[in-house]
Backbone as CSV, one residue per row, in Angstrom:
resi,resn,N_x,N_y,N_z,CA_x,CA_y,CA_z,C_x,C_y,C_z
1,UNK,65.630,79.563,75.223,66.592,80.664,75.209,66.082,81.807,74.335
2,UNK,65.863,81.196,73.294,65.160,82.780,72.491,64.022,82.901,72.899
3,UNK,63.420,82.585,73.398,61.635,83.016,74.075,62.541,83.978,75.230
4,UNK,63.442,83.703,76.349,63.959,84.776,77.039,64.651,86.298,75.882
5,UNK,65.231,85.589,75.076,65.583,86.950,74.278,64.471,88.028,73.622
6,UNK,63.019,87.201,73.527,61.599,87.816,72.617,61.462,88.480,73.858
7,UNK,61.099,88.137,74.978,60.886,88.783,76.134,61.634,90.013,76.680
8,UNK,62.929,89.870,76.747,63.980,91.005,77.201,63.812,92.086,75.670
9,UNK,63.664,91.854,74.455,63.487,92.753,73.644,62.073,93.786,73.818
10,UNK,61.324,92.742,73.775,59.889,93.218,74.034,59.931,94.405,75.235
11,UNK,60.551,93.813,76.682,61.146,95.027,77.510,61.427,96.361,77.070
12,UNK,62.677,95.689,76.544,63.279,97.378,75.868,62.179,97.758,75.419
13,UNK,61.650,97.525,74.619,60.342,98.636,73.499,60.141,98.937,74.080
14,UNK,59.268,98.467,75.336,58.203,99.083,76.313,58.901,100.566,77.130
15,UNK,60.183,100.222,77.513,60.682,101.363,78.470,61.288,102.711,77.213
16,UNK,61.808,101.711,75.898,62.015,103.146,74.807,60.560,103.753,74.475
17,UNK,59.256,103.107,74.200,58.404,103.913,74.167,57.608,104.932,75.271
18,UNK,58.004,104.633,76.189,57.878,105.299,77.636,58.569,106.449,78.496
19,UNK,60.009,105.701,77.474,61.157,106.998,78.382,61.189,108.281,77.254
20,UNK,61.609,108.319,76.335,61.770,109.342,75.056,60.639,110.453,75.326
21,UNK,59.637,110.352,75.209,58.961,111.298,74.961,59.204,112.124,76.645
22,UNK,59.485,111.669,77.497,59.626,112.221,78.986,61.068,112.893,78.884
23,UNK,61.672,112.850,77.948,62.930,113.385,78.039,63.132,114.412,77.682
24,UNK,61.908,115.259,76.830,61.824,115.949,75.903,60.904,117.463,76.543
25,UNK,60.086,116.437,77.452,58.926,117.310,77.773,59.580,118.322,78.926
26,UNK,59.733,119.416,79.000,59.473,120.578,80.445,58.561,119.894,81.236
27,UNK,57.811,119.297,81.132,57.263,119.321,82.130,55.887,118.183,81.870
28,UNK,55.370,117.384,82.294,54.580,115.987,82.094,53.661,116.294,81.174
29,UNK,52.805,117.807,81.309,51.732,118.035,80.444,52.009,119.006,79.054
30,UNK,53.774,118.869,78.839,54.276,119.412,77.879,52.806,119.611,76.373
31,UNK,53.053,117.790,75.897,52.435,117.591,74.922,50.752,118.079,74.661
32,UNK,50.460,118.240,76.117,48.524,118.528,76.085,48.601,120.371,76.017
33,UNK,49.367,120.449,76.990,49.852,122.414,76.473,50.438,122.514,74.695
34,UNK,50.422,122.143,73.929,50.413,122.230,73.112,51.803,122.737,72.380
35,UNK,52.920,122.331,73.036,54.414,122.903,72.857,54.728,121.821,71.968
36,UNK,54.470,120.860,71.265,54.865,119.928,70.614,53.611,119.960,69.297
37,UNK,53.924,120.143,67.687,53.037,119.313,66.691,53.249,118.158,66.377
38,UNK,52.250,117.460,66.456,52.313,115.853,66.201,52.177,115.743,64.573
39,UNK,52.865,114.682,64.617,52.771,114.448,63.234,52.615,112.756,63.137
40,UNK,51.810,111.768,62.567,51.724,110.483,61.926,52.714,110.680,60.663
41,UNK,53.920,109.837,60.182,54.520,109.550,59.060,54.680,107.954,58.494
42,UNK,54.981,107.799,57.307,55.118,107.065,56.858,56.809,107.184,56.033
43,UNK,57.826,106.164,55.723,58.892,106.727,55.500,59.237,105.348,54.904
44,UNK,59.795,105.882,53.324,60.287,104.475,52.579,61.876,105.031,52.112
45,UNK,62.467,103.644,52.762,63.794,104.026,52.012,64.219,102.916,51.497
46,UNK,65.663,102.943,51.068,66.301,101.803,50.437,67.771,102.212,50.262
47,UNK,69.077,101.517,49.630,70.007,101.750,49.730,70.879,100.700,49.346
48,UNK,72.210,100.769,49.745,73.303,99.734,49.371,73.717,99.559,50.532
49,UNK,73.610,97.919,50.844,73.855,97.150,51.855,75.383,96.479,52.037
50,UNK,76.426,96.923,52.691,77.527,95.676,52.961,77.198,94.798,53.926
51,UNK,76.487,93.387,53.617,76.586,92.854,54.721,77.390,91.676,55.067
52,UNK,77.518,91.078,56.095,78.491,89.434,56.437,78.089,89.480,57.181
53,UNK,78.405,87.765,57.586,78.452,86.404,58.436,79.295,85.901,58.613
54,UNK,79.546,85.188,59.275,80.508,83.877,59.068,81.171,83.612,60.172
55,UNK,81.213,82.537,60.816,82.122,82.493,61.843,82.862,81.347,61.453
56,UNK,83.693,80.661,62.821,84.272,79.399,62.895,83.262,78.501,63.978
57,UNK,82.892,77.364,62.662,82.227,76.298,63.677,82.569,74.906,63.683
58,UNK,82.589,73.746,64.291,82.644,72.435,64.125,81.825,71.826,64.281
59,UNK,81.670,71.204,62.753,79.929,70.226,62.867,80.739,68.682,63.216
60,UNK,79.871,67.989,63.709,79.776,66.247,64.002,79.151,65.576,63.076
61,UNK,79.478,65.286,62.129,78.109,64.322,61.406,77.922,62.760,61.631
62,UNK,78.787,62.637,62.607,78.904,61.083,63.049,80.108,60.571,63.415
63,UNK,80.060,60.010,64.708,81.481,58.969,64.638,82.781,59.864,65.305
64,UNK,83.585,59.694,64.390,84.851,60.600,64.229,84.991,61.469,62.835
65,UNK,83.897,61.991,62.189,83.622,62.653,60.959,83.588,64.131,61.621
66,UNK,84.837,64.726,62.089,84.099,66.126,62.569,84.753,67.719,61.789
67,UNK,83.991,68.268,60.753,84.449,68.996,59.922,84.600,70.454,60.402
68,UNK,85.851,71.060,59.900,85.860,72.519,60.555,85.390,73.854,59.281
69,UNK,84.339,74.554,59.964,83.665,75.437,58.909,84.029,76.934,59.284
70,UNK,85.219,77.943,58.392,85.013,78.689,58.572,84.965,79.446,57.629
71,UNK,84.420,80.513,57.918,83.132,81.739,57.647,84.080,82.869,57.091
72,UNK,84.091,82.843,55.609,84.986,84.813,55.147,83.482,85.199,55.555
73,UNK,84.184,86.671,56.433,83.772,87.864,56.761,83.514,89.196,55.913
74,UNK,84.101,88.799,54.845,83.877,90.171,53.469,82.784,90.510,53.105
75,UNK,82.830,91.601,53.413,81.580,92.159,52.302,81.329,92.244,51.015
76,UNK,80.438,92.350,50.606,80.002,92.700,49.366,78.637,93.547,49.125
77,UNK,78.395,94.171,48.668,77.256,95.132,48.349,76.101,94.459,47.916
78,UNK,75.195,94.492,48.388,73.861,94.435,48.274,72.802,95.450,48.326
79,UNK,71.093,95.432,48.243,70.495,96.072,47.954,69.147,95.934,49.405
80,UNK,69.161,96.992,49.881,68.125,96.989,51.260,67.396,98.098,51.202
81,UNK,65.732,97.774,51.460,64.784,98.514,51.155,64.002,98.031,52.381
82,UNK,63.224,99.288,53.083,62.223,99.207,53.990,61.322,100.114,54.502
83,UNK,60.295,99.770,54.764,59.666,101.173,55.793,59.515,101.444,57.090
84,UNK,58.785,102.348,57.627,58.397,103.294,58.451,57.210,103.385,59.137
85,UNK,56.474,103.557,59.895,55.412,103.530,59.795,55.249,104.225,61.871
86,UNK,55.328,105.467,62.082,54.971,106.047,63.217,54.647,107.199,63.435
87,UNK,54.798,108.089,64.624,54.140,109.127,65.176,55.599,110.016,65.352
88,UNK,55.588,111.401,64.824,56.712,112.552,65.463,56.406,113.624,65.914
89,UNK,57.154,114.290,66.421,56.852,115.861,67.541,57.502,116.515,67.093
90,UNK,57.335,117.717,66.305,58.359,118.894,66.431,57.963,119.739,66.928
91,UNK,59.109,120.470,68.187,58.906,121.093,68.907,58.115,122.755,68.404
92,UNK,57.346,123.467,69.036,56.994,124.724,68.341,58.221,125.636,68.677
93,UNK,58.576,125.850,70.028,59.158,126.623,70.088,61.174,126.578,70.018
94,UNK,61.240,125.212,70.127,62.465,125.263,69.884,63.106,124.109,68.521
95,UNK,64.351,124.216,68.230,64.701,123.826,66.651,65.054,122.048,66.878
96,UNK,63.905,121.420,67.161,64.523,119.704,67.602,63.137,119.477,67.571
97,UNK,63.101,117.661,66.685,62.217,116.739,67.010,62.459,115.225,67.359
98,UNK,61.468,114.482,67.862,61.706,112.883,67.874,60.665,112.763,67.404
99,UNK,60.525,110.984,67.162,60.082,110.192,66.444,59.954,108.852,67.063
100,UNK,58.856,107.976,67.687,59.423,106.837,67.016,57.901,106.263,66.178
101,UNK,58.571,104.515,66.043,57.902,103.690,65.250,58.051,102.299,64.982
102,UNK,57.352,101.725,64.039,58.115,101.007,64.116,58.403,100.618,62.665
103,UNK,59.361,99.945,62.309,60.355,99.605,61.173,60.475,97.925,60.786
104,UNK,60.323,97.725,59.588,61.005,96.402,58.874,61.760,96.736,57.671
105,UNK,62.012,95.634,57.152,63.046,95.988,55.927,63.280,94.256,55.183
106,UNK,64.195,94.215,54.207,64.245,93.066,53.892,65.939,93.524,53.107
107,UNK,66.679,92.199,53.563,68.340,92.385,53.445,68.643,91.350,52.812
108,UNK,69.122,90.855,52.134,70.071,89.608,51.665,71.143,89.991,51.421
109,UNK,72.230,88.664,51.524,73.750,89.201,51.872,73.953,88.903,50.650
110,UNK,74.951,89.146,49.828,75.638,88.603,48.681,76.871,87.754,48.935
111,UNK,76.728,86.597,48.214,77.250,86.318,47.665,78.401,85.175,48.957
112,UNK,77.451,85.189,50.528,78.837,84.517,51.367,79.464,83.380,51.195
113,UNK,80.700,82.782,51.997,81.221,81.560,51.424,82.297,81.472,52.507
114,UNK,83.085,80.404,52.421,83.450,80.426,53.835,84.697,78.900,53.000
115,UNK,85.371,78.178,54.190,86.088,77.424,53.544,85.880,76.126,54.736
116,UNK,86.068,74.821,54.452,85.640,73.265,54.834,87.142,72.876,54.910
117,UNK,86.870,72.450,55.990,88.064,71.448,56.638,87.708,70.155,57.033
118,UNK,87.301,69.476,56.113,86.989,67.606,56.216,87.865,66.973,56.839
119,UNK,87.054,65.984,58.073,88.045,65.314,58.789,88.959,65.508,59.998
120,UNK,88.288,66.941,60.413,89.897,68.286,61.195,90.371,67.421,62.474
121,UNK,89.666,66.878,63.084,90.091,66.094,63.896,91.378,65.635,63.813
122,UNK,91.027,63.964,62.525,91.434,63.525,62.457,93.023,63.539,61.805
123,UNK,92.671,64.995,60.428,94.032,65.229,59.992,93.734,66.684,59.950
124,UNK,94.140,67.276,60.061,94.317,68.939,60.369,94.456,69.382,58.429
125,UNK,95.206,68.969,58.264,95.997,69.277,57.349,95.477,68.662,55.814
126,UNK,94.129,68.265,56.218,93.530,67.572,54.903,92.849,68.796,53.649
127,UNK,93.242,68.400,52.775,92.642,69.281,51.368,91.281,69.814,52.068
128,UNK,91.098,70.902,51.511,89.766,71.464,51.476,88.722,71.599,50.466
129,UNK,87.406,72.178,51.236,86.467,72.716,50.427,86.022,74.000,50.374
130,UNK,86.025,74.701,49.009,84.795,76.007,49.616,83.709,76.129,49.502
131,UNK,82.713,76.376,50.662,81.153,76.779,50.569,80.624,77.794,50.332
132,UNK,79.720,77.688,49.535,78.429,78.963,50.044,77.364,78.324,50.072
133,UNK,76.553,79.751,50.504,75.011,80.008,50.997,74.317,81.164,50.660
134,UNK,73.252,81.381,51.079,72.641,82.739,50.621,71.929,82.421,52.125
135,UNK,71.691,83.496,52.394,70.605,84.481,53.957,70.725,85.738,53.445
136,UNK,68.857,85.563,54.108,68.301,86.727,54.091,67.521,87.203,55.551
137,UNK,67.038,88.512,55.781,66.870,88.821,56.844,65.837,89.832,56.769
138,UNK,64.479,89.897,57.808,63.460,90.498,57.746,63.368,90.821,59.169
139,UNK,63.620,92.449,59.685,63.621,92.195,61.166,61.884,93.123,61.135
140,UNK,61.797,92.904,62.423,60.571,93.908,62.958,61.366,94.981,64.222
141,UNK,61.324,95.968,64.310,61.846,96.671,65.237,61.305,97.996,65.681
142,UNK,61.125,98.081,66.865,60.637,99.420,67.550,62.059,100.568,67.275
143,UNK,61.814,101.770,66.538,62.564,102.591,66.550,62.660,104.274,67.109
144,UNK,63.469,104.807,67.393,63.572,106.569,68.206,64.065,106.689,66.937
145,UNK,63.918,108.565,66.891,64.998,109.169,66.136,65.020,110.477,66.892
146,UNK,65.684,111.295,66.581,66.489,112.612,68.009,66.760,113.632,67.161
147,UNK,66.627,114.481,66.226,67.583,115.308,65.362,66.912,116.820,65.702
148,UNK,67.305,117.446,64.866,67.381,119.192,64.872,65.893,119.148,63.827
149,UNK,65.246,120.172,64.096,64.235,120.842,63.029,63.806,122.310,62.779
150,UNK,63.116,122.475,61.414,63.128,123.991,61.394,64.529,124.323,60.798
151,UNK,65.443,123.761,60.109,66.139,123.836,59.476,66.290,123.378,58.191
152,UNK,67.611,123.101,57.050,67.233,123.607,56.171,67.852,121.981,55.618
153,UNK,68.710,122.058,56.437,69.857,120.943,57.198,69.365,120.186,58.371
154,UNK,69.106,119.119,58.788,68.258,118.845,60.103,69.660,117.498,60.774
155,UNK,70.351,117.469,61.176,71.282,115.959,61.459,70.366,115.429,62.592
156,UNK,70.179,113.717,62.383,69.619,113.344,63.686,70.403,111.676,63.506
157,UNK,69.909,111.196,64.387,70.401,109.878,65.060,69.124,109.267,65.072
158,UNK,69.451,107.717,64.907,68.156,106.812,64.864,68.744,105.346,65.627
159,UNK,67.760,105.116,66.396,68.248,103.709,67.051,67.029,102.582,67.394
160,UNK,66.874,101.321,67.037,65.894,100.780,67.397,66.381,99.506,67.742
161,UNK,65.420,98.762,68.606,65.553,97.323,68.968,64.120,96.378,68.701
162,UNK,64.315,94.452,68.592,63.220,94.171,67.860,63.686,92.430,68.140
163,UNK,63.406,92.160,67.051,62.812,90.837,66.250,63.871,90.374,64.854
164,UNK,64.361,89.865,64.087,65.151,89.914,62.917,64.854,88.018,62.654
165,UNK,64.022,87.778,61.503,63.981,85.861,61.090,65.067,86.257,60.175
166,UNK,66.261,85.112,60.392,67.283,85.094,59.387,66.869,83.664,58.660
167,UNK,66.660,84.083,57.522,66.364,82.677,56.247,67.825,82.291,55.620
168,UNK,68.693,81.199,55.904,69.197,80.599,55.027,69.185,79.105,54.493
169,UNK,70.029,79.251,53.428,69.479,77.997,52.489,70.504,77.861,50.877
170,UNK,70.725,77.054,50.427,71.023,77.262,49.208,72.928,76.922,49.443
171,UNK,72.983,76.208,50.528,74.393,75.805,50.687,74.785,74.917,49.758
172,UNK,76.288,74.495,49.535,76.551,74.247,48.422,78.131,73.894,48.594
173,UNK,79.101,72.579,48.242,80.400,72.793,48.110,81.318,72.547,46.959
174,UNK,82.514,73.077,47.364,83.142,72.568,45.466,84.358,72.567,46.143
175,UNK,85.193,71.404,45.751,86.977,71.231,45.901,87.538,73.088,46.145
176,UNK,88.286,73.131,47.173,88.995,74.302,46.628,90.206,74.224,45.470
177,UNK,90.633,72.761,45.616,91.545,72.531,44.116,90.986,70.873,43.647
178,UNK,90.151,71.020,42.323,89.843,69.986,41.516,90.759,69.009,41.791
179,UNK,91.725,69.324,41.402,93.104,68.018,41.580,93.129,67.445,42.641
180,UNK,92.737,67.931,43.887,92.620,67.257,45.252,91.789,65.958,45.348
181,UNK,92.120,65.604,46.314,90.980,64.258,46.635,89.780,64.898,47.920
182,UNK,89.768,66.303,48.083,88.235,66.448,48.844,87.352,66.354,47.955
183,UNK,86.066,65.889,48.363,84.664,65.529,46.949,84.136,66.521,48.363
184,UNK,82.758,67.016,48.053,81.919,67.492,48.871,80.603,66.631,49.232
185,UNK,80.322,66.900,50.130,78.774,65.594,50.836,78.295,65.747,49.672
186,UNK,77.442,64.230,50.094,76.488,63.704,49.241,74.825,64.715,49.511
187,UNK,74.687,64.983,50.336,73.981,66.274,50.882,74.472,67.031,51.449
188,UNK,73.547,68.038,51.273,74.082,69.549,51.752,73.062,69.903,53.018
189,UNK,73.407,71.036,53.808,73.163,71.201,54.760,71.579,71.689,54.448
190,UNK,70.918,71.791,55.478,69.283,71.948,54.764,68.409,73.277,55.233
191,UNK,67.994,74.278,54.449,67.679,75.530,54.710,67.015,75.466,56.303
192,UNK,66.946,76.542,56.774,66.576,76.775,58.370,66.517,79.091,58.446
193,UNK,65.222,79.122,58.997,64.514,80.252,59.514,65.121,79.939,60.585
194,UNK,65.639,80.939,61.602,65.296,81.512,62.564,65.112,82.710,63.236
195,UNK,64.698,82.918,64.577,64.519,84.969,64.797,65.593,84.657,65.805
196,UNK,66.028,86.290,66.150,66.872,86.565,67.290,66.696,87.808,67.505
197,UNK,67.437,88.096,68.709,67.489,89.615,68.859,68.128,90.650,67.827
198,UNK,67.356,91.460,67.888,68.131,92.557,66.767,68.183,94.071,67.108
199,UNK,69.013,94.521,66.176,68.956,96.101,66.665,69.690,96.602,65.595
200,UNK,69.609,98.057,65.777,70.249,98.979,64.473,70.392,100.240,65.392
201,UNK,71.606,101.057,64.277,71.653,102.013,65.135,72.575,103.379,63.722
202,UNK,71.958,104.410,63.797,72.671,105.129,62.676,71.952,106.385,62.658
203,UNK,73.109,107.225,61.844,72.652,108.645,61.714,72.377,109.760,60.488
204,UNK,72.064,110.381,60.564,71.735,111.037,58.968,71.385,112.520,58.813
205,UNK,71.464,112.874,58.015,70.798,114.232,57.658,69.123,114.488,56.619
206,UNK,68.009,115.094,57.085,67.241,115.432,56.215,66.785,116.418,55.581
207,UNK,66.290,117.144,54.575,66.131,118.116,54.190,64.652,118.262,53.991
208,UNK,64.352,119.424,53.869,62.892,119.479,54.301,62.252,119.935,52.733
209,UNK,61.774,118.997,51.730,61.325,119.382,50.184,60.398,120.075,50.314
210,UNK,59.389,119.520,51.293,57.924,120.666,51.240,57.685,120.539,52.833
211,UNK,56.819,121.103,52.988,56.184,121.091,54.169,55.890,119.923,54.892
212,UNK,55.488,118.874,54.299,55.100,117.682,54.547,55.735,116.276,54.066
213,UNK,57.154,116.789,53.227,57.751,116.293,52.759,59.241,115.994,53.149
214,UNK,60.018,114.766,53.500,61.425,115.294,53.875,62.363,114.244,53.229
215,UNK,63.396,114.710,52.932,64.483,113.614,51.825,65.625,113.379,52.669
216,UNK,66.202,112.694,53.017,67.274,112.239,53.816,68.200,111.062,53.291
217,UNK,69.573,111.235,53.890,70.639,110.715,53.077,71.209,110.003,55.122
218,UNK,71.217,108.890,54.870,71.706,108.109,56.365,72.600,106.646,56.580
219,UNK,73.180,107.374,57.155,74.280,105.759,57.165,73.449,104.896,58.349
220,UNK,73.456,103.274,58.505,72.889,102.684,59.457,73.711,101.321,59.107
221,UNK,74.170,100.673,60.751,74.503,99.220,61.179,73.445,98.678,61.650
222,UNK,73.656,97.276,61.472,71.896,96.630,61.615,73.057,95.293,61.925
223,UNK,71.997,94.654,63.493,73.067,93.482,63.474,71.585,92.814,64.066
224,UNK,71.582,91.506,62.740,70.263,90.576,62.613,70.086,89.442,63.506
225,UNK,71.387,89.537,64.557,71.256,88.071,65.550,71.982,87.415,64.157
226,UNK,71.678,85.726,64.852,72.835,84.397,64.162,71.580,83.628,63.224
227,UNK,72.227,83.540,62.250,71.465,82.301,61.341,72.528,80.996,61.672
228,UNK,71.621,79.986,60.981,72.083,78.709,60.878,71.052,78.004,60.030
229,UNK,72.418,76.566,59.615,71.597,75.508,58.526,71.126,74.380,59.006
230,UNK,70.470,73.882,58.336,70.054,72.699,59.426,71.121,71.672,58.981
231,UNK,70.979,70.672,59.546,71.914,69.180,59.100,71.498,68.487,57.762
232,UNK,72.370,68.131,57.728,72.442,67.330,56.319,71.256,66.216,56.697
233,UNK,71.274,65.361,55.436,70.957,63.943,55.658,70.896,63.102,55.768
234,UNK,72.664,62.991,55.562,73.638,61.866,55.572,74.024,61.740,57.254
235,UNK,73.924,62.601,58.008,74.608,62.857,59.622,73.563,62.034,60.328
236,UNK,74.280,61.327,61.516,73.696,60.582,62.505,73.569,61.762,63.671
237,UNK,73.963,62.765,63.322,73.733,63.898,64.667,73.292,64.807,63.986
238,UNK,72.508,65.332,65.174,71.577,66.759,65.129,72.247,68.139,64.814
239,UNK,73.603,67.911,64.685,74.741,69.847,64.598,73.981,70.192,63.626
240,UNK,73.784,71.302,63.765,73.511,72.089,63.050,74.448,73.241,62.224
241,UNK,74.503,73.958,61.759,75.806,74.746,61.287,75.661,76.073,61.298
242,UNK,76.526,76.803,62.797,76.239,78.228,62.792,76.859,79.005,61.684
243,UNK,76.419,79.569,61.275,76.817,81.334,60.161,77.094,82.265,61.057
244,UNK,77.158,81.900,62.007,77.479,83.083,63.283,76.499,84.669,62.970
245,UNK,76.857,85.423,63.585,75.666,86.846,63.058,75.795,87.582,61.668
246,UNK,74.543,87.739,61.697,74.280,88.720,60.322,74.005,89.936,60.539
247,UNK,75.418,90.807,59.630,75.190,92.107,60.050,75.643,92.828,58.966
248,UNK,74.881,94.333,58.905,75.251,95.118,57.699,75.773,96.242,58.171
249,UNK,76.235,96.984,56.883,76.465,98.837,57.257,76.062,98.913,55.713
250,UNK,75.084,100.431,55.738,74.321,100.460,54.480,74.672,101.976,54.533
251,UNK,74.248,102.919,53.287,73.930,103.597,53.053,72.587,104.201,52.498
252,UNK,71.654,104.447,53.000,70.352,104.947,52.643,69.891,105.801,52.342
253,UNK,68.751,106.293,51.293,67.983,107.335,50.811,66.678,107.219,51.786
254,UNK,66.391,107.946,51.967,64.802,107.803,53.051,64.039,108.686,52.612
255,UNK,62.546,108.629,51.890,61.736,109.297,51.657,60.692,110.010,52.894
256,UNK,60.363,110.680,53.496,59.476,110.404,54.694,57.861,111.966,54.208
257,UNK,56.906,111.299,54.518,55.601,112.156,54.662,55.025,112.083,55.709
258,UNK,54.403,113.343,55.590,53.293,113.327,56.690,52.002,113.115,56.378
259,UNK,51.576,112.104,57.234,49.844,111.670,56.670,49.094,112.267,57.526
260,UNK,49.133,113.590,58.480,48.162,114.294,58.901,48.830,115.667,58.883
């Protein structure tokens, strides 16, 4: 299933790096007539990340042992930094450029946790637990960007699709009330990588410091595909435990140069 999802992503790139620049051009030999300056950039940003996970799942760990796991959705602020690394056009004669490239970054969520329902089957209504975890997320992604240039003020839009390994690990439970009779497993669920489809999509303003220089202030959603943990070691079954998707909304600073 995800070898079909690496494939259908891989698609997209191919037809976003193919279609964009044709959208732009008057006419096929726009870019060789010389109506477009090319530019190679490089572009580092970073920012404050809200991200979450969490869904509702039911693991099996054997038998009639079947626990219900669900996922707070809250955010909390975190810290996301990444680069840049492609080719842009600004037009000569009129006030607009694109861009693309391609992009990684590195995200960790703060702080998620979610709440355990031991037994749900059997008693609905049994004491609980609360969990956490920590995931983190490293996507690879082909990206466009679309905005105004030759201004002073430039607004543009940025959208890319890709690749995203979600790392989690570091699960963990505790009574939600001491006084109760829930204890938490004797093991915990066991860290697990995986990739999925990913994509981002957001918009911003840049300002132009020097010639070769540009500072930009950009909001961006980034949704990393689904992590999951592996099984314990106590379970006679293979469940695994979805976190359902990982996704942020950030606010970013973006440095960007030109290296020609």
């Amino acid at each position: 299933m995800r070898d079909k999802i690496f494939f259908k992503g891989m698609a997209l790139v191919s037809v976003l790096f193919g279609f964009i620049p044709s959208c732009f051009a008057e006419d096929p030999d726009a870019f060789d007539k010389g109506n477009f300056a090319r530019h190679y950039y490089l572009s580092l940003w970073g920012g404050s990340s809200w991200s979450y996970s969490g869904e509702t799942d039911f693991v099996n760990l054997g038998g009639l042992t079947t626990n219900r796991y669900v996922g707070n959705t809250t955010s909390a602020v975190s810290l996301l930094a990444g680069v840049d690394l492609g080719v842009a056009w600004e037009s000569i004669a009129k006030p607009y450029f694109f861009a693309v490239g391609l992009e990684t970054s590195y995200n960790q969520q703060n702080s998620p946790a979610g709440t355990v329902n031991p037994l749900y089957l059997i008693n609905p209504g049994f004491d609980t637990l609360n969990y956490t975890y920590a995931v983190s997320s490293v996507p690879l992604l082909a990206i466009a960007q679309i905005g105004l240039a030759h201004r002073f003020f430039n607004p543009y839009v940025i959208a890319g699709i890709g690749m995203a390994w979600n790392m989690a690990d570091n699960y963990n439970e505790v009574p939600t009330d001491p006084l109760l009779s829930a204890a938490p497993m004797r093991s915990m669920f066991q860290p697990k990588t995986t990739y999925d489809f990913a994509y981002t999509a957001g918009l911003g303003f840049l300002v132009n410091v020097m010639t070769s220089l540009q500072l930009a202030l950009e909001y961006r959603f980034t949704d990393y595909g689904d992590a999951y943990l592996n099984p314990t070691s106590q379970q006679s079954t293979g469940d695994t435990l979805s976190l359902g998707p990982v996704r942020s909304n950030a606010l970013l600073f973006r440095l960007t140069g030109w290296l020609n």
